[in-house]
N, C-alpha and C positions, 0 to 999 in steps of 0.2 A: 459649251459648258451648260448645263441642267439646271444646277443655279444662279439664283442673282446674288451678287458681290452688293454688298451693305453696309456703309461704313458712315455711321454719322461723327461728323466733327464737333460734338458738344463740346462747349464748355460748361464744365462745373463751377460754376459762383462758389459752392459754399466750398469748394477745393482749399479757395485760397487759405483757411484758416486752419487745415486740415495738415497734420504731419504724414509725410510718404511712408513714413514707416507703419501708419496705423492704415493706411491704405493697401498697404500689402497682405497686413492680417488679416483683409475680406476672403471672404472664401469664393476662389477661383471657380470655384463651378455653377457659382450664379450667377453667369452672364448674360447680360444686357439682350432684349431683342429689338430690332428702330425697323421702324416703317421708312426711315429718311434716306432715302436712295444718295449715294455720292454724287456733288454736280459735275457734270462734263469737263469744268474747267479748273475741277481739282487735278486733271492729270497732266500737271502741269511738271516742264522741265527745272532742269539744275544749274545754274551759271558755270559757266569752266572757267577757272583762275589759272587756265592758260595748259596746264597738265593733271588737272582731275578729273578726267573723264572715268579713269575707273574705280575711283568715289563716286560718282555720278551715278553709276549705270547697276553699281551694289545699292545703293538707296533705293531706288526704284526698285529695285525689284523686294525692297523688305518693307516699300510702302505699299506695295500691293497686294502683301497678306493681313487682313485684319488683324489676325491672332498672332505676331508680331506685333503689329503697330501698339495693340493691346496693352504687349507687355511692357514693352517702351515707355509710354505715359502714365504705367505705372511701378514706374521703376523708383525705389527709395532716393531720394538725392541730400547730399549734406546741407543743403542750401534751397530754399525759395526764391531765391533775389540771383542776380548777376553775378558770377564767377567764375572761378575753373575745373568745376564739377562736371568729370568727363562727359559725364548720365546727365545732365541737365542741358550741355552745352547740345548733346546728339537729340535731346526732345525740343530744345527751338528748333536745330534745323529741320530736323523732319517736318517740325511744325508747317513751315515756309512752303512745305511741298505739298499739303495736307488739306491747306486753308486758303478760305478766296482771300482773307487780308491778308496774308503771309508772304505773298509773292516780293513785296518792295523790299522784306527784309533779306533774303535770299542770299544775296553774294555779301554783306556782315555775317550771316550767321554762317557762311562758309569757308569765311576771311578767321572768324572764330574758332571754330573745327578742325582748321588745319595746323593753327599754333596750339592746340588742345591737345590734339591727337599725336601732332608733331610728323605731322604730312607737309615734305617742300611742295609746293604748289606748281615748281617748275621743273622737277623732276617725274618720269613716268613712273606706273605701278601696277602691278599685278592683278587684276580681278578679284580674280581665286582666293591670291591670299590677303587681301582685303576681306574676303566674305567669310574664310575663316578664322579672321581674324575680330573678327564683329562677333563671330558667332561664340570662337572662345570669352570673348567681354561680356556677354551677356552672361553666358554660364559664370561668369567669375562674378558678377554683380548681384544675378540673386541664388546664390548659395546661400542656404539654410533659410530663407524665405518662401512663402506659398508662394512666388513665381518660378520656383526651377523648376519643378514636374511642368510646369505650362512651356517651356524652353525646351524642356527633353523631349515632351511633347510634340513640338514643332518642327525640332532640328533633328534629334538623333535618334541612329537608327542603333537597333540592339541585335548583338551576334550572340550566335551558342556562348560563346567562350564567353558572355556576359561581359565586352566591350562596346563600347558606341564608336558611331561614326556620323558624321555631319553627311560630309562632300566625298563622294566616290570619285576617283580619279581614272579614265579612261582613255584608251589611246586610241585613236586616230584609227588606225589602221585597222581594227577592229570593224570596218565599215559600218554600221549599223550598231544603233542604240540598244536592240532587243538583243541581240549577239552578245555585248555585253552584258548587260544585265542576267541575262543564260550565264554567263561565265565568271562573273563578279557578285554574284549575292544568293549564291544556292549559302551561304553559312547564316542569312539573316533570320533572328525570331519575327523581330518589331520594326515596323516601316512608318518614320514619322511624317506627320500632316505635310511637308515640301520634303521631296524630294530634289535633294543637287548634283547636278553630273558636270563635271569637271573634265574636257575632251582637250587633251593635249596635239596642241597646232604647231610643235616645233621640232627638230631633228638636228644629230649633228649629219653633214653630210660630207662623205670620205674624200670626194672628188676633190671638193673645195676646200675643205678643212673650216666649215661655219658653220654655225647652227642657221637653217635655215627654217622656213615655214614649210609646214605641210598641207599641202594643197589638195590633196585623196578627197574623193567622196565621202562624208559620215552623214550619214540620216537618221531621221529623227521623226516619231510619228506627233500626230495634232492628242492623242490619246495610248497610251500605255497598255498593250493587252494582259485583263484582268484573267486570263486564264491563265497566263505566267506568273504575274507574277502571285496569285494563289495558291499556286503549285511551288512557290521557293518559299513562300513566309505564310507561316499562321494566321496573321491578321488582320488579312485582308481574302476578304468575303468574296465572292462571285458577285454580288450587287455592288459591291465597291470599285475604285478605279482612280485614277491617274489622269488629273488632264494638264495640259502643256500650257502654263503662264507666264512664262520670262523665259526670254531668251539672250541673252546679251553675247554681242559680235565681237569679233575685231577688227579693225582694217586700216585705213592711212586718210588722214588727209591733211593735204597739202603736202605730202609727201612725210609727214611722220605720225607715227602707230597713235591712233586712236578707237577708242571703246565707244559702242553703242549698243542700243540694248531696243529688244519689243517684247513689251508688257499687255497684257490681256485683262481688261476691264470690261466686266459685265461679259457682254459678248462681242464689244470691240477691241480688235488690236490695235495699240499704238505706237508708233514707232519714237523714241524717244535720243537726237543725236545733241548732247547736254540741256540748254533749254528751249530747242527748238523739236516742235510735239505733232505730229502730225499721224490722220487713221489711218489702216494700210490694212490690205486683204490678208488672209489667212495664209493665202498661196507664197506670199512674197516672204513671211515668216519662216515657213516653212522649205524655203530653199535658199537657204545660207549656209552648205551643206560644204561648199569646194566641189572647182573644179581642175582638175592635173592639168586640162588645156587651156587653162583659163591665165588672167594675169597677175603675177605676183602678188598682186597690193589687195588683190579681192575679197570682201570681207567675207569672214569666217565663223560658224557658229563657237563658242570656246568655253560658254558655260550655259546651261538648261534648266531651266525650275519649272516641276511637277508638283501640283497643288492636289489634295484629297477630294473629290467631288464632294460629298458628303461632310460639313463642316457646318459647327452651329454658328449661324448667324451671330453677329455680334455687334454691340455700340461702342465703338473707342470714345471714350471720354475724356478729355485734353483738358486740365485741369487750365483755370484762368489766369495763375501766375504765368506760367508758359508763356503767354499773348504780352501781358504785364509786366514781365523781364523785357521782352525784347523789345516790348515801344520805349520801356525806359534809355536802353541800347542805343535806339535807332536818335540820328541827328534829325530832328523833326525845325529846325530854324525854316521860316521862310526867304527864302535866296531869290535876288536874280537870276538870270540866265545867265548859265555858266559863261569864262573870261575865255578860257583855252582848254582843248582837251589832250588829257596824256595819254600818250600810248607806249606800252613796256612791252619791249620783244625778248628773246631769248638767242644767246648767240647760237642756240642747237637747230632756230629755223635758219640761220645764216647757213651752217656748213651744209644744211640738207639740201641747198639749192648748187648746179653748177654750173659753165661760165657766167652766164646772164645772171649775178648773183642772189641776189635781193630787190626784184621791182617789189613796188609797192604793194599791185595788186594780188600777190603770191604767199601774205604771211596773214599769220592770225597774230592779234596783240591781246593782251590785258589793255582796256581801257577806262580814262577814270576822269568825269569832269571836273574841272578847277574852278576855283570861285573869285571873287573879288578878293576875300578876307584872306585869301588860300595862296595869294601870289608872294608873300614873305618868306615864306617855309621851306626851310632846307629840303629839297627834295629828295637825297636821301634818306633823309628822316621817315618822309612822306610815306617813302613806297614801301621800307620797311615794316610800314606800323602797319598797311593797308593789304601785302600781298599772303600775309599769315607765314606759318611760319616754313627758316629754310635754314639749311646745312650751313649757310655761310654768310658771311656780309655782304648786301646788296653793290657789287660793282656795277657803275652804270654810265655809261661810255654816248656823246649826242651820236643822235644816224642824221645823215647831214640827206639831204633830199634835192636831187637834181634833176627835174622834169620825169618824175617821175620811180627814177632807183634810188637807193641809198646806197649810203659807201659807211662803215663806222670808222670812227675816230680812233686814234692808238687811244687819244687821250683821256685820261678817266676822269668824271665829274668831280671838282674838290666837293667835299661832305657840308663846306659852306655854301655851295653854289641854292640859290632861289629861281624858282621858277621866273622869278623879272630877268633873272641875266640873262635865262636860256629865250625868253623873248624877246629880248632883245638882239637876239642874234636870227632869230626869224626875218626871212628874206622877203617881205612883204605876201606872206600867207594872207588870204579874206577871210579864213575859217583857222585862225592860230591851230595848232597841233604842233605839239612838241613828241617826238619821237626818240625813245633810249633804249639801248642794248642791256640787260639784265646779262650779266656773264657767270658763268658757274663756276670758276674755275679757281683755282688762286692765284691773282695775278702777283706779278714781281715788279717794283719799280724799275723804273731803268731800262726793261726787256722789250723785245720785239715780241709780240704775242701774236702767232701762223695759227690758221688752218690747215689740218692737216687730211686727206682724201686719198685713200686709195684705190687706184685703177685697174681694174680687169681688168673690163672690155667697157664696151661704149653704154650699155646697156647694165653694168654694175660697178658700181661708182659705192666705197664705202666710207663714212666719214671715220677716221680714227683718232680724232681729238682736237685737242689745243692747248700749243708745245712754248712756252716762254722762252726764248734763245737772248743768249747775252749780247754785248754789241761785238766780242772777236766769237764766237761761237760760228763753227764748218759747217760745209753737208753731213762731213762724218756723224757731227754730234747731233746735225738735225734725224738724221739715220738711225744711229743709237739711239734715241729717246722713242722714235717708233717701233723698233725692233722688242724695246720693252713694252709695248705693248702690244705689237704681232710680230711673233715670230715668221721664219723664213723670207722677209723682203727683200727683194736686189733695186735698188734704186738707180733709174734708167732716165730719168725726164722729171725737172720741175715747170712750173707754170705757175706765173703771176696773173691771175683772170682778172684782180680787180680795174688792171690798165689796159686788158688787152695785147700785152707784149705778146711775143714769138712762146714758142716752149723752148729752154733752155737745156742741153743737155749737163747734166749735173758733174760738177769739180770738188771731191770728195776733200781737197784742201783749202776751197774756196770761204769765204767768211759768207753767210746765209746773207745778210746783210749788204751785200754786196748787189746782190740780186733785186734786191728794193731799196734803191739810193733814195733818202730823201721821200721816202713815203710816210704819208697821217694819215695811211688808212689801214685795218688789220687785212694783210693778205691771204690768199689760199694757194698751198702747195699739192699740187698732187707729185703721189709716188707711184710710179707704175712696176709691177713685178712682171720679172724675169721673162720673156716670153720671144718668137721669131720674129714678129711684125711689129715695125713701131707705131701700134695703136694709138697710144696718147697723142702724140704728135699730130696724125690724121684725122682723129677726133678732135685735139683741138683746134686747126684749119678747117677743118667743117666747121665748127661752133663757131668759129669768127666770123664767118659767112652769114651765119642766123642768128635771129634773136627771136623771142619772144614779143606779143602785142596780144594783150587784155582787149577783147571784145565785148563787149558792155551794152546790152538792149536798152534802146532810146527808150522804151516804154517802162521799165524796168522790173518788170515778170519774170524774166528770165536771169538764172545766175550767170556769172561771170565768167568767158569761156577763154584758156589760153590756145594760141597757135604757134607754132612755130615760122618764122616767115625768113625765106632767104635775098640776101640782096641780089640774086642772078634770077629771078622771079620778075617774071612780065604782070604786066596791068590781068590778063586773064587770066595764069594762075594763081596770083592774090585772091584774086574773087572767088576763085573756082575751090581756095584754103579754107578762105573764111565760108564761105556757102556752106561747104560738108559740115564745119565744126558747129552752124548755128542750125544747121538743116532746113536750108531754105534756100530755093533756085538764087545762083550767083548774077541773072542777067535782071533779079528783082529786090536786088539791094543796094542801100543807099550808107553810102559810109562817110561818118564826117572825123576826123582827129578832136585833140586837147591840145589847148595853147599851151606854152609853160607855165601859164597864171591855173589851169587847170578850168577855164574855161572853154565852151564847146567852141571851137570852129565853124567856119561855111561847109556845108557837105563837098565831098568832091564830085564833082561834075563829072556827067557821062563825056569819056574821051582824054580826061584830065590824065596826066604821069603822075605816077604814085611817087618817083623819083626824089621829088625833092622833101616828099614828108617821112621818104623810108631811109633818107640820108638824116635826116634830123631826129631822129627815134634812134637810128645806131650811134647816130654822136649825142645822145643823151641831152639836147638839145631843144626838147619834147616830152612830153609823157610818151610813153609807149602803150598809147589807148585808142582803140575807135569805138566808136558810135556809131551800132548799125540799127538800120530801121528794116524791116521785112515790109517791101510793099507789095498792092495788089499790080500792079504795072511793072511793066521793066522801065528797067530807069531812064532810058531813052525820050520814053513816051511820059512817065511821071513828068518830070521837068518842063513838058509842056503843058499841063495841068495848072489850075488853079484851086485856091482850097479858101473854103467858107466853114465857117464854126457855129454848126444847131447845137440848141442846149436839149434835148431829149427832155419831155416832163411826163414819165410814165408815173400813173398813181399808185404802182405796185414796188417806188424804191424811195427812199428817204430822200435823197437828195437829186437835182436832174445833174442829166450824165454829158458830158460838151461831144460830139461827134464831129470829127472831121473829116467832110467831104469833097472830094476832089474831080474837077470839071472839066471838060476842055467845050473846046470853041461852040459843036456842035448841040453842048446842052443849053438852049436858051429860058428855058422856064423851070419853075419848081417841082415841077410834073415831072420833070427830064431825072430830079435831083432823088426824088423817093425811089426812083430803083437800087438808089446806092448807098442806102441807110440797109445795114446788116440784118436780114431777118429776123436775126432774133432776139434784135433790138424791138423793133415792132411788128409783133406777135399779128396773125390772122386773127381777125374775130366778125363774127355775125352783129352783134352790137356795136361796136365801132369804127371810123375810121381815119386814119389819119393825114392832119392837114399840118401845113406848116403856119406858123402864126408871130406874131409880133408879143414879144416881152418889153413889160415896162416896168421897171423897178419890183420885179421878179413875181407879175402878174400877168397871165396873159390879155393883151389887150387889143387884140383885132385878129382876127380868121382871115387866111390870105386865101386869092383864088386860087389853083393849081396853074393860071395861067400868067399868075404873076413872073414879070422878070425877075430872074437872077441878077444881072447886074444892079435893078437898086438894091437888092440883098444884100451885096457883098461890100455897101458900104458901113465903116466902123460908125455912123451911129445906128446902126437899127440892130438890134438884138433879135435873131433867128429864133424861132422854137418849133419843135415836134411835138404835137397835144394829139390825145386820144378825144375823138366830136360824135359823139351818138349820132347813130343815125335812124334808129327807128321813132314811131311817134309825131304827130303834130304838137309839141307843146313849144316851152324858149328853152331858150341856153342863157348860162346865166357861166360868169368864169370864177373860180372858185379856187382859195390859199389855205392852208393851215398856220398858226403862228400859235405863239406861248406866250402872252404877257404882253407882247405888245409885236404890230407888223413887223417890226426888224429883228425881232430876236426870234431863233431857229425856223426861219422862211423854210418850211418842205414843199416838194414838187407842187407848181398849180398844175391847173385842172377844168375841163369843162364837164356840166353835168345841164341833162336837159329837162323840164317840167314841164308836168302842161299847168294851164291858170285855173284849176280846179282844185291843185289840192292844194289841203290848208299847209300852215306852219310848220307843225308836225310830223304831218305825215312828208314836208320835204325834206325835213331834219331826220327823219328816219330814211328816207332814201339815201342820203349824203354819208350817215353813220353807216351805213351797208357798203357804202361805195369805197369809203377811207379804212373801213375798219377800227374805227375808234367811235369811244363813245364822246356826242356832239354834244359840249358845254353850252357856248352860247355861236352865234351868228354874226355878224357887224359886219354895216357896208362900209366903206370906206371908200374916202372922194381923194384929189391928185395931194391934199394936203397931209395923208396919212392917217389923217384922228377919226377914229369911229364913231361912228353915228349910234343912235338906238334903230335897232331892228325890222324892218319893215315890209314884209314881205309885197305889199306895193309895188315899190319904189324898183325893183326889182327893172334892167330897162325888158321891155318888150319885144326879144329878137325869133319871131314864127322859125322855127326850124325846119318846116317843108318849103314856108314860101320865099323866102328870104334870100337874099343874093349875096354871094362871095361877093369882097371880104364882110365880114360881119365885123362891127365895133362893137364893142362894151363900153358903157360910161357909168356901170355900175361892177364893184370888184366885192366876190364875198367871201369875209374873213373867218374861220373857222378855229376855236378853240377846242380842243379835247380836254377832256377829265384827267 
């Protein structure tokens, strides 16, 4: 991109006194120019209330055209103050996303938004027609005000026939963007500042009789060639051009359709999957194109925004009631730490999982901490008021948690129930968490409420609902009520997954009910259609054979990775599962389980049987979790290892870093121990070198030799450290802290620095400033009792740095203050 993106978040003070309407009547073409570059950590994401990703991934992409944002904040609104002012409720949230204070208020002004607009938060939604749908709002908002030419401006485009157009809608198939555009816009006059392309990812397909995804190749270039489009439209110059700023995806996760989107700031992309924000190369942008070989779920480019190169600068100016509405908004009480936390799921994550229904580590929830004051209150009340708004009455069913799965409850929460009842039903949790099923449906007293799934093959599994059946109610009638809503089923096979039973071959006179005597949990039916081989059947006897087990990085870097694991699985294909899934040699891993309390385990031992913790995982008897560590050893040889904990004090990190090193018999010195501190922990250098030394109340306080034992190291009192010790120079070394206010408060890395006895105060207080990179307040020694002395370059002890013999003590410690 050619230019720089500029967008200051002013606030206007005198705004507040100022009517929107007289703000409108500025004349639009005296705008603003700001030296103030946008901060990095304005490209912040959006919270997801569980199914607004594609509200999410439309904002972003209309927070990062100024001249939008522009219009936005200065859109007339009926109201200054809090209300239901569509146009004021859409200028907080953007606000949120805009602003370094704005972030805390985010999921309120989203919670806002969604009862405003009249978005269910738990149901999915279109992109597209979200963003045509914003864009028709705008145009309806400033009709007959000096912002609608700055809207037409921006959004639409002008054909002969003197119609506009926003969002050009293209198909897939069409491979290539420029193809289109050759074929879709030889009618256009006028080409406004964003261009949107709208690429259709779906089909019906004949075979199946579903609308399925299309997975074809479409491409898409980083810039738009300005000889075409010069040659379809008048108004766009040979120096003019097109370059590619949003891109918004689609794809799955956790198994259902979610949006994400990469926006283009300044000259960085950032990839944005709700509010988690992270940069990404250009290449990666630009290949989310599909692939026909590739796997169904893979994400897909579905919408493209093209921004004008040539664009005047401009300063959004966010008027100060904005900020001042929403702090009055926000609950600002000072709290403890929260009592319990809630977590609200969706029965649509339930049916998208199958046998292994619902473990834990497999769903995404809406979560919401509870307080002290917060534990009286109807919890249905609660979540209503909280999740914004939705098509229906919140039904909300406990999910009961048994080492790890959940099973939900027929039974539906009464609307008096408090959060004390449901903790009181809590089964000695350490960290309370109350878990509830949000259901969509409308349920019926009385009813048996099924999942309903239907069976291809092993590999298409589709969910078709959730069917309320009376207590004499058939298969016939479980059958009819699917049939109305997919035609052609022959129903061949049911299956109770949440017990584990057999697959039943279906009794079209049989009461449904029959099938689940006596169950408090809502079940899942599959229906398998018409076919020669009884798939269901062998699919589900293989699936009873396996289950799933969450592998979880002991360090915790790495996300969360599922495997599938069979009970007919030896000790070395286990490892030989999880190795591939974490990518890392299976004879150099250490795997520990979860108790049922959800605490860690002993690792398993090299040689141990997996037997009896894979017998306790399939009878739910366990979390279904391990904990693997990637070591540098195979495990054989680990286990005879011992491990010692240095605290690294390199002067170039804020805080020191704990290193754990692991010995065997052979290493008897310190000397042995530095070849296994990670290079590039401690960097080469011709100025220093590093020794290991003794910490005392987070000062270093003696230089050990290299030929110090290890064994009295490895006793818990003496505190290890790694210090960087000059070595050039006959002058002393002197050990050296930074603090703020006083020794205990923000202790950063110490440190050794070496002087000779020549130079003054000054000039050592400017070597130390050079050394730390801050500028050096004041100095003070400090003795074992803590309290500083006045300054005295003196006193300093005497330690010759060429002549002096390992170890070296200090009996003087210097405390350094910064500005």
């Amino acid at each position: 991109m050619t230019r720089k993106r500029k967008i200051s978040a002013e606030l206007d003070e005198n705004a507040v006194s100022k009517k929107r309407l007289e703000i409108c009547k500025s004349d639009e073409d005296e705008q603003l120019k700001s030296d103030i570059e946008i901060d990095s950590k304005a490209a912040r994401g959006c919270v997801n209330l569980h199914s607004t990703c594609y509200i999410n991934v439309v904002l972003q992409v209309l927070c990062n055209s100024p001249s939008t944002l522009d219009v936005i904040f200065r859109l007339p609104t009926e109201s200054e103050i809090p209300g239901g002012d569509k146009r004021a409720i859409l200028q907080r949230l953007l606000y949120t996303l805009v602003t370094k204070d704005g972030e805390v208020a985010n999921r309120q002004m989203m919670e806002e938004f969604c009862r405003a607009f009249r978005k269910d938060p738990m149901r999915t939604g279109d992109a597209s027609e979200f963003l045509s749908e914003m864009i028709d709002m705008l145009n309806t908002w400033t009709a007959n005000t000096t912002l609608q030419s700055s809207v037409q401006r921006i959004f639409n485009s002008k054909t002969v026939d003197k119609e506009t157009q926003s969002v050009f809608y293209i198909e897939s198939s069409e491979q290539s963007l420029e193809k289109a555009i050759q074929k879709q816009m030889g009618n256009i006059m006028e080409m406004p500042e964003l261009l949107l392309f709208m690429i259709n990812r779906v089909g019906f397909n004949k075979e199946t009789f579903r609308v399925d995804r299309l997975l074809k190749s479409f491409t898409y270039p980083a810039e738009l060639d300005v000889k075409l489009l010069s040659s379809l439209c008048k108004n766009v110059g040979e120096d003019d051009g097109y370059v590619l700023s949003g891109v918004i995806v689609h794809g799955f996760r956790k198994q259902c359709p979610h949006y994400m989107v990469y926006v283009l700031r300044e000259s960085t992309w950032f990839f944005y999957d709700d509010d988690k924000v992270t940069a990404v190369d250009k290449k990666e942008v630009l290949s989310q194109t599909g692939d026909e070989a590739g796997e169904p779920d893979q994400p897909l480019a579905c919408l493209l925004a093209y921004e004008k190169k040539e664009i005047e600068h401009l300063t959004v100016n966010i008027p100060a009631y904005i900020r001042d509405s929403i702090i009055s908004m926000m609950d600002r009480k000072d709290r403890s730490s929260d009592v319990c936390k809630l977590k609200i799921l969706t029965d649509e994550c339930l049916y998208n999982q199958s046998l292994d229904l619902i473990d834990i580590e497999h769903l995404s929830y809406i979560e919401y901490s509870i307080y002290e004051e917060e534990l009286d209150s109807a919890v249905s009340e609660y979540v209503a008021k909280r999740v914004g708004y939705t098509t229906s009455v919140p039904i909300l069913r406990n999910l009961e948690n048994v080492a790890g799965k959940l099973t939900a409850n027929q039974k539906i929460l009464n609307k008096h129930t408090t959060f004390l009842d449901l903790m009181d039903n809590l089964d000695g949790e350490k960290t309370q968490v109350i878990r509830l099923l949000w259901t969509n449906y409308d349920y019926e007293p009385g009813k048996l409420s099924v999942f309903v799934k239907i069976f291809r093959r092993p590999n298409l599994i589709e969910n078709l609902g959730i069917f309320n059946l009376g207590e004499n109610s058939t298969v016939a009638d479980l059958i009819k009520l699917a049939t109305n809503e997919y035609t052609g089923l022959e129903s061949r096979f049911l299956s109770n997954i949440l017990t584990d039973e057999e697959v039943y071959e279906l009794d079209s006179n049989k009461a449904v009910t029959a099938y689940f005597v006596e169950t408090k949990h809502v079940p899942v039916v599959f229906i398998e259609e018409a076919s020669d081989k009884p798939d269901l059947k062998l699919y589900v006897e293989q699936e009873q054979q396996t289950f799933r087990i969450t592998l979880r990085d002991s360090s915790g870097l790495a996300d969360n990775v599922i495997v599938k694991i069979s009970t007919d699985f030896d000790e070395e294909k286990i490892y030989a599962v999880i190795g591939a899934a974490v990518g890392h040699s299976p004879v150099r891993l250490q795997l520990a389980p979860l108790k049922a309390s959800s605490r860690k385990a002993s690792p398993i031992k090299y040689g141990d049987k997996f037997d009896e913790v894979l017998n306790f995982m399939k009878a739910n008897k366990q979390p279904r979790v391990l904990i693997y560590t990637k070591l540098l050893h195979s495990l054989k040889e680990f286990e005879n290892l011992q491990k010692i904990n240095v605290m690294l004090c390199r002067q170039d990190i804020d805080k020191p870093k704990q290193l754990s090193l692991f010995f065997g018999k052979e290493d008897r010195y310190l000397k042995d121990l530095i070849d296994k501190v990670p290079k590039e922990d401690i960097p080469a250098s011709d100025d220093v070198t590093w020794k290991f030394c003794l910490l005392n109340r987070g000062k270093i306080s003696q230089i050990l030799d290299s030929e110090f034992p290890i064994s009295k190291a490895v006793g818990r009192s003496v505190n290890l450290g790694l210090a960087e010790v000059p070595v050039k120079g006959s002058g002393r070394l002197c050990s050296f802290f930074c603090y703020s206010g006083s020794y205990l408060n923000s202790v950063r890395v110490p440190g050794i620095i070496s002087f000779s006895e020549k130079e003054s105060p000054s000039e050592f207080k400017k070597q130390l400033s050079s050394l730390t990179g801050v500028e050096i307040k004041d100095l003070n020694l400090f003795d074992d009792s803590m309290f500083p002395e006045p300054f005295s370059f003196e006193l300093l002890q005497e330690n010759p740095l060429a002549e002096a013999e390992m170890p070296i003590k200090f009996e003087n410690y210097l405390g350094l203050s910064s500005t």
